[in-house]
Every structure is written in structure tokens, then in C-alpha cells.
N, C-alpha and C positions, 0 to 999 in steps of 0.2 A: 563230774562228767561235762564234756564239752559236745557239742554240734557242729557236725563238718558243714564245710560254707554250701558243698552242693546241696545237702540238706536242708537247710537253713533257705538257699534259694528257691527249691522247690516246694517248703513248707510255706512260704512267702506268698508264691504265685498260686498254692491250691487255697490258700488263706484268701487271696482276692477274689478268686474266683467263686466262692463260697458268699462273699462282699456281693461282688458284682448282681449274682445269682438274686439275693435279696432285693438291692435295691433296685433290680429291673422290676418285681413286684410293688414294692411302695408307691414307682413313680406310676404302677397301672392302678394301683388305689387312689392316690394323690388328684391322678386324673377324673377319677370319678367323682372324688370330691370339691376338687377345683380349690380347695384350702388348706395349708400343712396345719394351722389349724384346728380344723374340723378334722384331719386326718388323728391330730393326735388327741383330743378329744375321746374321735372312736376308740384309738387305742388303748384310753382311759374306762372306757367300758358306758361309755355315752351311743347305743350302737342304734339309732333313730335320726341318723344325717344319713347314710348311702342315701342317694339318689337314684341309681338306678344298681340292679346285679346284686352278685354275691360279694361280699368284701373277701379280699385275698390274704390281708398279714393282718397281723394283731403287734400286738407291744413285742411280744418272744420274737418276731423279724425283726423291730428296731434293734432289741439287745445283742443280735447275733452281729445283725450288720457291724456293731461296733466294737465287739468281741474279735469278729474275724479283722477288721481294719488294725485293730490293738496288736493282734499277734501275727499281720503281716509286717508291722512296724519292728516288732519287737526280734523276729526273724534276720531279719535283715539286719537290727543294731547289733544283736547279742548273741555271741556264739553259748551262752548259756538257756538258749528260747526253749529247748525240749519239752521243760514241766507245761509253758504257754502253749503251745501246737498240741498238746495233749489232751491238757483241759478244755481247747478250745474242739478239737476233733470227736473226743469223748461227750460231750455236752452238746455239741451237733447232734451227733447219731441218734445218741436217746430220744431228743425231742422232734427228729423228724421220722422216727421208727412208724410212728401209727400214719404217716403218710401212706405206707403200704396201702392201707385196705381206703383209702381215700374215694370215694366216685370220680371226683372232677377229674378230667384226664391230666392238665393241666400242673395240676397239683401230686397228682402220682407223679409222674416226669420228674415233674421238682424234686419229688421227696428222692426218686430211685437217683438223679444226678448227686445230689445234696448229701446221701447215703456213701455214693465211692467217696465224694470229696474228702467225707467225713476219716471214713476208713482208710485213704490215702495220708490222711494228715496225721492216723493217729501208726501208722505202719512208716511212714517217715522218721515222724518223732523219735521212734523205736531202733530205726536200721541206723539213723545218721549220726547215735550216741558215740562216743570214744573216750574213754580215761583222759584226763590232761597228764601228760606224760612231762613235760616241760617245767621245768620249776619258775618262770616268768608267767604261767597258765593261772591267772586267781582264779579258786573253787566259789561258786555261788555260795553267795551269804543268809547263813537260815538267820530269820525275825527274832527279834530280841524278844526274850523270857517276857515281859512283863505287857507289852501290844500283843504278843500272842495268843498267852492264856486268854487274856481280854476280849480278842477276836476270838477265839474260840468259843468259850463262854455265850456272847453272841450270837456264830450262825448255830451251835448248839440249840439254843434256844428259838434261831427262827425253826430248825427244822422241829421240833418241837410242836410250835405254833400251827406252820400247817398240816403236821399230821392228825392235831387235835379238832382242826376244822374238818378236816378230810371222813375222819370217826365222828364229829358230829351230824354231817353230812349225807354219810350213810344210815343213819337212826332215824335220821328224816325223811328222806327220800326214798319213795318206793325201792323196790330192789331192782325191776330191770332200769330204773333212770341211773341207781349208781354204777349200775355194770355200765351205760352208755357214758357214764363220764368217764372211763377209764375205756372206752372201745371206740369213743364218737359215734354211738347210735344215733340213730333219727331224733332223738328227743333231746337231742344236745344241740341248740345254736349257736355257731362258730365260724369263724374264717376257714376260709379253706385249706389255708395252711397251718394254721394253729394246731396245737396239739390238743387230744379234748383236757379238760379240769382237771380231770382225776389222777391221769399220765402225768399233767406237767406238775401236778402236787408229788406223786410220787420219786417225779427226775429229779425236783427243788427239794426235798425230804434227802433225797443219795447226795445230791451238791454237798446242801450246807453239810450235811450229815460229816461226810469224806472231808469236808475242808476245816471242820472244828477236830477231827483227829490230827490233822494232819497240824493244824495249828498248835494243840497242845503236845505233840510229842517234834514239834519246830524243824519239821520236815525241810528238805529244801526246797522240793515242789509247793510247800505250803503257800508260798506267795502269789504265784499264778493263779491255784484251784481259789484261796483263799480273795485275792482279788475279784475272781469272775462269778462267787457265792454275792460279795458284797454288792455288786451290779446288778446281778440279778434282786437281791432283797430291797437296796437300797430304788431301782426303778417301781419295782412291782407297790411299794409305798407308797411311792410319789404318787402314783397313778389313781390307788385306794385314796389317797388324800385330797387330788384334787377332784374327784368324783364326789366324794360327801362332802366337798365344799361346795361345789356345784350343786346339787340337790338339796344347800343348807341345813346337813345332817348335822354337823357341830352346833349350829344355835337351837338344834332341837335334841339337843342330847340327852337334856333330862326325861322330855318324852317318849325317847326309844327302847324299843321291846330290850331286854337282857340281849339276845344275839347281834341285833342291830350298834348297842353301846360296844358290844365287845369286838365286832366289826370294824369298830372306829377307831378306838383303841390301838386294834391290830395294823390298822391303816400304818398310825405315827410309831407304832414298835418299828417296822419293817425301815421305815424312812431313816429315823434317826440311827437303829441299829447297822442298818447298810453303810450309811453315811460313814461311819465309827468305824467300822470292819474296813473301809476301803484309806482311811487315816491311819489307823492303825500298823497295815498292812503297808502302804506304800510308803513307809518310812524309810530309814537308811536301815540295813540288818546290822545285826551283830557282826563284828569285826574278826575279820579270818585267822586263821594262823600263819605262822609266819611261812613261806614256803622251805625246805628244807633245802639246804647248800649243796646236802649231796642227790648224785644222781638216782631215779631207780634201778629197780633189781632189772638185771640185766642189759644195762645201759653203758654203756661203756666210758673212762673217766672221761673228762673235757681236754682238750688237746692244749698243749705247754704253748705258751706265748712264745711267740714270735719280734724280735731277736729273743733269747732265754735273758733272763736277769741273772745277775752275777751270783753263782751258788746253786743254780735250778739242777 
């Protein structure tokens, strides 16, 4: 399946505008911080630098911003972009769905803007599809057998991880704080755009989840959903890692309670596993077949050369 270029153009432009959307945000955080720095820091979960106000984005706006810049890029290059606009529109919508019941007015706006965008890009992706009919047309390449399982294996495993958090979580925590991390009550402190804890464990649980299927049975979407799992795993790491570096949680590791070690743990899983899923993944795929000489059904033959050759 191929993507017509109007397609392809307009999944481009709601792609940027989804970009743009974000980064008008960051530069009003940025602002308040006066350091990209300090900005990303807070992003890191250091949330004791605002200076003044509510903080606007968290880390899930950086990753978007660059999620949507990827699959405006990729629009534009690749008349194969559909699985990209997909996963990028689908993975929108989820995590800015609990925008809805938001207070800031601000931030509802956003979410209900951010909402069509999403549904626009994922109803593009959809309409703009058409069979390659042409025998010149190459069919996207599914990921070789062996980086797949691999990757799969993988986000398999992250999603694993933080459903296991998410279950410990709740054992811990009273009952109406865990309903608030999945609803953004009052007892959950957050950006205002952010999605609350519980939601975005659940979204990142369906990512990886959907993208280690799709890896092991070498889907051809595989690589897009599979790519934008690894991004997401392989940030949300870094982020866990330079935190407990910063609070010099590693040289006190022997010290730390059992949840705290396995915290940390979980830190460098996500890091190196992301890192690995997005190597893996963004390799060369496995090698097509050959396109077939003759035309399809209903296609009528190719027309005789012109002068005919001697015998035609």
C-alpha cells in the first residue's frame, strides 16, 4: 500500500501543526525558566526550578514535538508514510484524551485542537491509502526475522515493566490517589498538559504492547509503531537516569529500600532497551520480492514498441 501525495501533503501539514502546537508551549515554559537546561531537568522530574506559575509540558511534549517533526519529514519523503501518520495520530489522541476534563482553559483548548489534529491525521492515513498497482511501485520492507523478534522481545518486556509498576502502585496507594492517577485528580501534581501517571502507563503498556506484536509476526507497520515505542522507552530512561544521578541514587544503591533499587534498575532497562529497539528497528528490512513482469488483473497488456521489431 502506497499514500497519495495529496495525502501525504496534508498528513505533512497536520503533522507540523501538531509540532508547532507543542513547541509554542515549551517556548512559554522555557520562558518561565530562562534555561533549556533547567527546562529539561524539570522534564527529568527535578519539578523545584518553576519560578513562578504552573508548568505547561513535561517530557510527553518534547517526545511528541519530535514524533510529529519525524512523520512530517517522513510524509513528505515517502509515499509509504501511512503506518508513520498512524502511529503518530493514534499515540496523539490517547495521551491528550484526559485533556478533556482539564480545569486550565488553556490546556483544554489544546487538548480539543490537538484531538482533531490527531483524528485528522489518523482518518488521512486511512482515506489516502491505494494498492501499488504499478510494477515499478516497491512494497515497504517488513524488518528482518532476527532485529525483530529482538525488538519485540524488548518492548514486550517494557510493557511488562510498567504494568508491574503501575500493580505495585496501586497496592500502595490509597484508592482514591490511584483512581487520580488515571483521572488527574487533585492529589496528582502535574503539568497541565501532561497526561496524569496512570493514563500515560496505560497508553505506554498499548504502545509497547501493539509494537512487540507487530514486531514478532513482521508486520509492515512494525517499523513506525515499533520505532515511536522505542522513543518513547528509550527517552522515558534517560530521563529516570539522569534523575537518580542527580540525587546520587547510584552510589547509594546498596542503601536503597528494594523499590527504590528496582527503580533504578528500571531506570537503565528502559535506556538501553529503547536505545536497542530503535537499532534494531531502523535497520535496512528484509529485501522485497521481485516485482512481477506481468500486469495486474484487469490491467490491460503494455502497448507493442514503437517502430515494432522485426517478427512483433
Amino acid at each position: 500500500m502506497t499514500v497519495t501525495r495529496p495525502a501525504r501533503l496534508t498528513g505533512a501539514a497536520l503533522c507540523a501543526a501538531l509540532a508547532l502546537t507543542a513547541a509554542v508551549w515549551i517556548l512559554k515554559d522555557l520562558a518561565a525558566l530562562g534555561s533549556p537546561v533547567d527546562l529539561a531537568w524539570h522534564w527529568a522530574g527535578d519539578h523545584h526550578l518553576l519560578v513562578r506559575g504552573r508548568s505547561a509540558t513535561s517530557l510527553t511534549d518534547a517526545v511528541l514535538l519530535v514524533v510529529s517533526v519525524a512523520a512530517a519529514a517522513a510524509a513528505i519523503r515517502s509515499r509509504h508514510a501511512a503506518s508513520a501518520l498512524a502511529a503518530t495520530g493514534t499515540v496523539t489522541f490517547a495521551l491528550r484524551l484526559p485533556g478533556l476534563w482539564e480545569p486550565d482553559s488553556g490546556a483544554l483548548v489544546t487538548a480539543l485542537v490537538e484531538l482533531a489534529l490527531a483524528a485528522a491525521l489518523i482518518v488521512t492515513a486511512a482515506a489516502g491509502r491505494r494498492p501499488a498497482t504499478a510494477s515499478y511501485e516497491p512494497l515497504p520492507t517488513r524488518p528482518r526475522t532476527g532485529p525483530a523478534v529482538a525488538a519485540g522481545v524488548l518492548l514486550a518486556a517494557g510493557a511488562l515493566v510498567v504494568a508491574l509498576w503501575e500493580l505495585y502502585w496501586a497496592t500502595e496507594l490509597p484508592v482514591e490517589i490511584t483512581v487520580d492517577r488515571f483521572t488527574g485528580g487533585r492529589s496528582i501534581m502535574k503539568a497541565a498538559l501532561a497526561p496524569p501517571p496512570g493514563w500515560l502507563s496505560l497508553t505506554l503498556v498499548a504502545l509497547y504492547g501493539t509494537a512487540a506484536v507487530s514486531a514478532f509476526v513482521r508486520a509492515r507497520h512494525s517499523r513506525a509503531f515499533g520505532l515511536l515505542a522505542g522513543a518513547f522507552l528509550a527517552v522515558g530512561g534517560l530521563a529516570e537516569v539522569a534523575r537518580t544521578t542527580r540525587y546520587e541514587l547510584i552510589g547509594h544503591f546498596g542503601d536503597l529500600p528494594t523499590p527504590g533499587r528496582l527503580s533504578v534498575l528500571t531506570a537503565f532497562f528502559g535506556l538501553l532497551a529503547g536505545i536497542a529497539v530503535l537499532a534494531l528497528l531502523a535497520g535496512r528490512g528484509a529485501p522485497a520480492g521481485a516485482p512481477s513482469p506481468y500486469p495486474p488483473a484487469g490491467m490491460p497488456p503494455p502497448a507493442p514498441p514503437y517502430p515494432p521489431p522485426p517478427g512483433w
